[in-house]
C-alpha positions as CSV (number, residue, x, y, z in Angstrom):
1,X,-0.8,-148.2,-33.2
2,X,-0.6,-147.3,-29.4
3,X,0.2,-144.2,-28.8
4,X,3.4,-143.1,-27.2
5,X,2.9,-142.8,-23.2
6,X,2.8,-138.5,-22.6
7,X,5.5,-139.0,-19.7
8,X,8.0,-140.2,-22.4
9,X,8.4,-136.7,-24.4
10,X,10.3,-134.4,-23.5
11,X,13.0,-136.3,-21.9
12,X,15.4,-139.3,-21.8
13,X,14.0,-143.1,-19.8
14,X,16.3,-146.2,-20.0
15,X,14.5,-148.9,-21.4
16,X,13.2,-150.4,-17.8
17,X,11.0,-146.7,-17.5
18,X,9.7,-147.1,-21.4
19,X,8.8,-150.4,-19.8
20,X,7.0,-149.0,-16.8
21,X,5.0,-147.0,-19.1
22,X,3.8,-149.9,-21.1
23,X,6.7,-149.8,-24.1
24,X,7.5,-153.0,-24.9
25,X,11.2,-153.3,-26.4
26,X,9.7,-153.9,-30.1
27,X,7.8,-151.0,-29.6
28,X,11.3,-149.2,-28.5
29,X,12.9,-150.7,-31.8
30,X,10.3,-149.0,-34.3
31,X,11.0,-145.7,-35.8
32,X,9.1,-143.3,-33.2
33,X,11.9,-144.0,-30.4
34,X,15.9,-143.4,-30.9
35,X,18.7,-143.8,-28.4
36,X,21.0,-141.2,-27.4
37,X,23.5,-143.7,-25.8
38,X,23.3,-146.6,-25.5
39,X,20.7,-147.7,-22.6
40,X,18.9,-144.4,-22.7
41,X,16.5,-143.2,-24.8
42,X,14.5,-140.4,-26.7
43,X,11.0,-140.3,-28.6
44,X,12.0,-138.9,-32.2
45,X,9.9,-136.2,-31.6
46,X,11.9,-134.8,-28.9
47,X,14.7,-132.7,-29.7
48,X,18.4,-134.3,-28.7
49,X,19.8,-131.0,-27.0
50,X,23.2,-130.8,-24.8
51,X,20.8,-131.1,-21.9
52,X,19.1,-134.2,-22.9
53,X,22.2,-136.0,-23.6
54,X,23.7,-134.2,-20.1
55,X,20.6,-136.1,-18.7
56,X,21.1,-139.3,-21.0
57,X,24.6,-139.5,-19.8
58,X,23.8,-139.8,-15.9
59,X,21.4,-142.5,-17.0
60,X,24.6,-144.8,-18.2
61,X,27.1,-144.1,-16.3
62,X,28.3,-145.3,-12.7
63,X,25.9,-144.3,-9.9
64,X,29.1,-141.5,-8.9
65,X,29.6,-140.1,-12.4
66,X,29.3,-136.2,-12.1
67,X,29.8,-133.8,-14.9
68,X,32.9,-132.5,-15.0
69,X,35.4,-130.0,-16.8
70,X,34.4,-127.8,-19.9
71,X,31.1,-129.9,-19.6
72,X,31.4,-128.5,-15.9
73,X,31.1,-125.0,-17.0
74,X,29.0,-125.3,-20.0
75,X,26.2,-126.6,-17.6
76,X,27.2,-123.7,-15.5
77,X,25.9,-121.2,-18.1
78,X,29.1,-120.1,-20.1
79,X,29.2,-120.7,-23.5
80,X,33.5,-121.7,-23.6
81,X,34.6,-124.5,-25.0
82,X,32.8,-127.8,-27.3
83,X,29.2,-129.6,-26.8
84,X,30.4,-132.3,-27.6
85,X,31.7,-135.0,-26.1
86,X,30.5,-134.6,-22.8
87,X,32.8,-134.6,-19.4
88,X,32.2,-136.9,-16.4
89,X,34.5,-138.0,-13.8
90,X,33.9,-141.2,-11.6
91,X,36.2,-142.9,-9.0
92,X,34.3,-146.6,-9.8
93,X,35.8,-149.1,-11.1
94,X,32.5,-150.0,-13.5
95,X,33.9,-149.0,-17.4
96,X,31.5,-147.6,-19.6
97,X,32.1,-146.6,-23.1
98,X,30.5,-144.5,-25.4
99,X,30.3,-142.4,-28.4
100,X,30.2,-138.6,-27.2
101,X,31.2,-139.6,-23.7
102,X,34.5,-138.8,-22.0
103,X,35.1,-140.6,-18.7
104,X,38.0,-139.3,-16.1
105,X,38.8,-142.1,-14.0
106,X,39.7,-141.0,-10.5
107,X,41.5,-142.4,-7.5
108,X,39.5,-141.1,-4.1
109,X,36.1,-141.2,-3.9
110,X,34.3,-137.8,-5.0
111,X,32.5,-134.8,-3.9
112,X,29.8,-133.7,-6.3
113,X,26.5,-131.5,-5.7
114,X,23.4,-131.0,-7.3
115,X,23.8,-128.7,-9.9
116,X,20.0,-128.5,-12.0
117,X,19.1,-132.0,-11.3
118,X,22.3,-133.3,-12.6
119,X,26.1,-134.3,-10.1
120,X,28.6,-132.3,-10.9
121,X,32.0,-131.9,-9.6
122,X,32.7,-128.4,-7.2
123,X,33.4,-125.6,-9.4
124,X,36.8,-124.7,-7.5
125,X,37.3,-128.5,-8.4
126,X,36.3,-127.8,-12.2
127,X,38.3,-124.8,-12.7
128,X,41.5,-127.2,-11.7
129,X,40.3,-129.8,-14.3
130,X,39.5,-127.5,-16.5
131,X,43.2,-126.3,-17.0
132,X,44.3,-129.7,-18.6
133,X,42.0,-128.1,-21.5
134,X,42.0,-124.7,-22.1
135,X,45.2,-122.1,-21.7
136,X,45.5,-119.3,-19.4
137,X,43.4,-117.1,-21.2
138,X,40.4,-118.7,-21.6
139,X,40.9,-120.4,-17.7
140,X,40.8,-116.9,-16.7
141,X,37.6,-116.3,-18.5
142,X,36.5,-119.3,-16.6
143,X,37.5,-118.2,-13.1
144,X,36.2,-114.5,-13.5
145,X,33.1,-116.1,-14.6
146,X,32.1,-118.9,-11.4
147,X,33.0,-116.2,-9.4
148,X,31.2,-113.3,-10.8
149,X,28.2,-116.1,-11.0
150,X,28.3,-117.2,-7.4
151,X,29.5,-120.4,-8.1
152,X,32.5,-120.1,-6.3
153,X,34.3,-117.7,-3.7
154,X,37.4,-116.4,-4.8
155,X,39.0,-116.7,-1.7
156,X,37.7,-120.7,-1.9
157,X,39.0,-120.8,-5.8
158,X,42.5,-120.0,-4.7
159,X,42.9,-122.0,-1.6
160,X,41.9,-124.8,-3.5
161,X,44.4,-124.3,-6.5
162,X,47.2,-124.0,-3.5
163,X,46.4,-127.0,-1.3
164,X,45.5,-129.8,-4.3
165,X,47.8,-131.5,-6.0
166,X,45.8,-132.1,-9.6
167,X,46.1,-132.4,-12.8
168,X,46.4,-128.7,-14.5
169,X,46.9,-127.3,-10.6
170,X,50.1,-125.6,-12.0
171,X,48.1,-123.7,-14.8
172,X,45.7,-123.1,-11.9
173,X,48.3,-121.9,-9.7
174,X,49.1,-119.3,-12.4
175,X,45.9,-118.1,-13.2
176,X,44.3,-118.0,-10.2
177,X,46.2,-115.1,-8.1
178,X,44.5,-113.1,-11.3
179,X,40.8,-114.1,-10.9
180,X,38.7,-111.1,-9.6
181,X,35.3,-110.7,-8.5
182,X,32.6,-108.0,-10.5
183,X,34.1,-109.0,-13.9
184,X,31.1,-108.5,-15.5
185,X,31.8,-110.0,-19.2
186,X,34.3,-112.4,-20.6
187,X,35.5,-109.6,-23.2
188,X,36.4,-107.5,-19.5
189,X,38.5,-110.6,-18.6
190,X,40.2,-110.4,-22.5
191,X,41.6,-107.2,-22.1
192,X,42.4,-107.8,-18.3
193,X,44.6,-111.1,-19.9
194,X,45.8,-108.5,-22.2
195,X,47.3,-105.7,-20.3
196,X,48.7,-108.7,-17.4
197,X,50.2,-110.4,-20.7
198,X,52.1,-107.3,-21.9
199,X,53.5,-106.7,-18.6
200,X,51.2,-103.6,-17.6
201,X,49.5,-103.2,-14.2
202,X,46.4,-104.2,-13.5
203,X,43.1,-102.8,-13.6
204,X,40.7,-103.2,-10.7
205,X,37.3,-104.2,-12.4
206,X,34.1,-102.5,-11.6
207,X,34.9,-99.7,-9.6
208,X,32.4,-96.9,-8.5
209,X,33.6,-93.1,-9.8
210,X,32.8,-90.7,-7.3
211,X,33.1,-86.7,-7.5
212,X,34.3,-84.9,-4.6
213,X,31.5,-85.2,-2.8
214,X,31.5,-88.7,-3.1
215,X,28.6,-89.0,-5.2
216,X,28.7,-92.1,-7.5
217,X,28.9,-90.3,-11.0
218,X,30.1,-93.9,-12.6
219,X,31.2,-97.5,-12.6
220,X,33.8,-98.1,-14.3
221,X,34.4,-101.5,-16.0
222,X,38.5,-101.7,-15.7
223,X,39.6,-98.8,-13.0
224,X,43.3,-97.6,-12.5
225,X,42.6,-95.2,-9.7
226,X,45.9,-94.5,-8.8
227,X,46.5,-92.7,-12.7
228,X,42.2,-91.8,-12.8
229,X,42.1,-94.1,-16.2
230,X,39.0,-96.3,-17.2
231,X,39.1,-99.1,-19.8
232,X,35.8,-100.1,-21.0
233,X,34.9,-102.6,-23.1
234,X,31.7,-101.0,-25.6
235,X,30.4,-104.4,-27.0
236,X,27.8,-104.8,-29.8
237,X,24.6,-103.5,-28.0
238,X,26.0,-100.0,-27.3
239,X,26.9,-99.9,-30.9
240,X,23.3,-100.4,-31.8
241,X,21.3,-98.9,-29.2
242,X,21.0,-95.1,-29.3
243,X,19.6,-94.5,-26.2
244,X,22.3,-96.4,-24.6
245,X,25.1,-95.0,-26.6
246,X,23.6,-91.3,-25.6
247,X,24.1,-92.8,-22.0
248,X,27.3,-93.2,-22.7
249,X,27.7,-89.8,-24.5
250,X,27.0,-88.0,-21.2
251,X,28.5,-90.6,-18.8
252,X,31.9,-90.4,-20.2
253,X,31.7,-86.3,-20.3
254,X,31.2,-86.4,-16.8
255,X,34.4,-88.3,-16.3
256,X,36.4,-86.3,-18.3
257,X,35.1,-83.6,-16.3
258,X,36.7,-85.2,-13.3
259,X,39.7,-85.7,-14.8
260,X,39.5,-89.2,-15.8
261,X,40.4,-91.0,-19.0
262,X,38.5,-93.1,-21.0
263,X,39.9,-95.5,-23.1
264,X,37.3,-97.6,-25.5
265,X,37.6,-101.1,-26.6
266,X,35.5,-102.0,-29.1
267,X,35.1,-105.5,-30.9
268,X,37.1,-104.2,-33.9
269,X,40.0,-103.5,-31.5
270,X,40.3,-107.3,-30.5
271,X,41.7,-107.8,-34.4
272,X,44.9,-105.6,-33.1
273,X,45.5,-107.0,-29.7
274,X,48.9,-105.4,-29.3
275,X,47.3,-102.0,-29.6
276,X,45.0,-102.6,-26.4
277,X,47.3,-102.4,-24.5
278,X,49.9,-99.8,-26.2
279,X,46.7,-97.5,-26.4
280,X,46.5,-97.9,-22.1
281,X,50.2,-97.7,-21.2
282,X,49.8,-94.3,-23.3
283,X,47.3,-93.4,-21.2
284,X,48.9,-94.4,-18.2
285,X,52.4,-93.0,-19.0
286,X,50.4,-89.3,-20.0
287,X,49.2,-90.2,-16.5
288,X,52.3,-90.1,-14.4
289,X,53.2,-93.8,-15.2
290,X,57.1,-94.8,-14.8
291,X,56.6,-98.5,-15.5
292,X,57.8,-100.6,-18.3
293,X,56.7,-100.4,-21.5
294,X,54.3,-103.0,-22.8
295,X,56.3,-106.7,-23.7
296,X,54.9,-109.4,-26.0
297,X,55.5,-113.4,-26.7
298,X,57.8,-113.3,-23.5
């Protein structure tokens, strides 16, 4: 039995390259060989990952096809949404179906970039598409996270929400006024949704603490400076370091020192939502705070 061409593992060929490396289609028929779609291919030995069918997909679709919404950001790096089927948009006119594949058909021709070897639509344009998907919550996630990420400005992200004219540009709209830079975790963009959802101001995230010197003593994840509170989300790794949760030990002793409190959010707390954020308008009302008190399901 020949042996399988070493250029053919490890990745997807259409049946032209299996050709170019001396697989004949029989060959490509037997049982060492599967397809991933239709017209691109896999040796069995090679695992069928989201990338290789990412990779499969550009191999069947229209020369213009670029990846595009939850796909978009999954490629991207954060973990939202499903695997499966995958998201490409494509203004041709060629119509190609297949199982796992979701194809947006657009009007004007399209900008996509290079993104890991693979087109992919803008990621101020994804976080527009992206909005016919998911609700404001999790678009939020989104948004904090291109930007945090570099793969967007925010000042980009929200000019292009207010100038397009989109499917899911109203949810966009929306959201988008309340995507900050230096969220550093989704769970920080949680409890920002949160507080904004119960009607309470909001936090500025990330914020150096100084002392009055204006020596950095600490950054804070979710700052109100005006009322010197700190929300911090403590997520599953400072529960089970020591070391680290001794860093916190100290760190938050110095704030209360200055005069600042520190309200922690752990994982547990996320089963009580409404008590996020009755737990910071305390806070904020012990404070000095004279705003309303926290709404929910207007």
């Amino acid at each position: 039995m020949r042996a399988i061409p070493a250029a053919l593992h490890g990745r997807v060929f259409t049946p032209a390259e299996a050709a170019a490396h001396g697989v004949t289609p029989r060959m490509l028929q037997g049982a060492r060989f599967t397809p991933v779609f239709l017209g691109a291919w896999r040796t069995t030995s090679t695992p069928e990952t989201e990338e290789l069918r990412v990779r499969a997909a550009v191999k069947v679709l229209p020369d213009d096809a670029a990846l595009s919404h939850i796909s978009n950001v999954r490629w991207r790096g954060l973990d939202v949404g499903d695997a499966s089927p995958l998201h490409f948009s494509t203004a041709s006119d060629v119509h190609v179906k297949r199982k796992g594949l979701v194809v947006h058909r657009r009007q004007a021709r399209l900008r996509s970039e290079m993104l890991r070897g693979v087109p992919a639509m803008p990621a101020a344009r994804t976080f527009v598409d992206v909005a016919t998907d998911v609700d404001d919550r999790e678009l939020l996630r989104i948004g904090d996270w291109l930007v945090r990420h570099g793969h967007v400005d925010l000042i980009d992200l929200r000019a292009y929400a207010v100038v397009e004219h989109l499917d899911g540009v109203q949810r966009a709209r929306r959201v988008a006024p309340l995507v900050r830079e230096r969220v550093d975790s989704v769970r920080e963009s949680d409890v920002r949704w949160i507080l904004h959802a119960a009607g309470l101001p909001a936090p500025e995230p990330n914020v150096p603490i100084v002392d009055a010197r204006g020596i950095r003593v600490a950054k804070g994840d979710l700052v109100y400076v005006r009322w010197k509170v700190i929300v911090e989300h403590d997520g599953w790794h400072h529960e089970r370091d020591a070391d680290q949760r001794q860093r916190d030990h100290l760190r938050r002793e110095r704030l209360d020192a200055l005069g600042w409190r520190v309200i922690v959010i752990t994982a547990a707390d996320f089963r009580h939502e409404k008590s996020i954020a009755w737990r910071v308008h305390d806070a904020l009302r012990q404070a000095g705070y004279t705003g309303p008190r926290p709404i929910f399901g207007a």
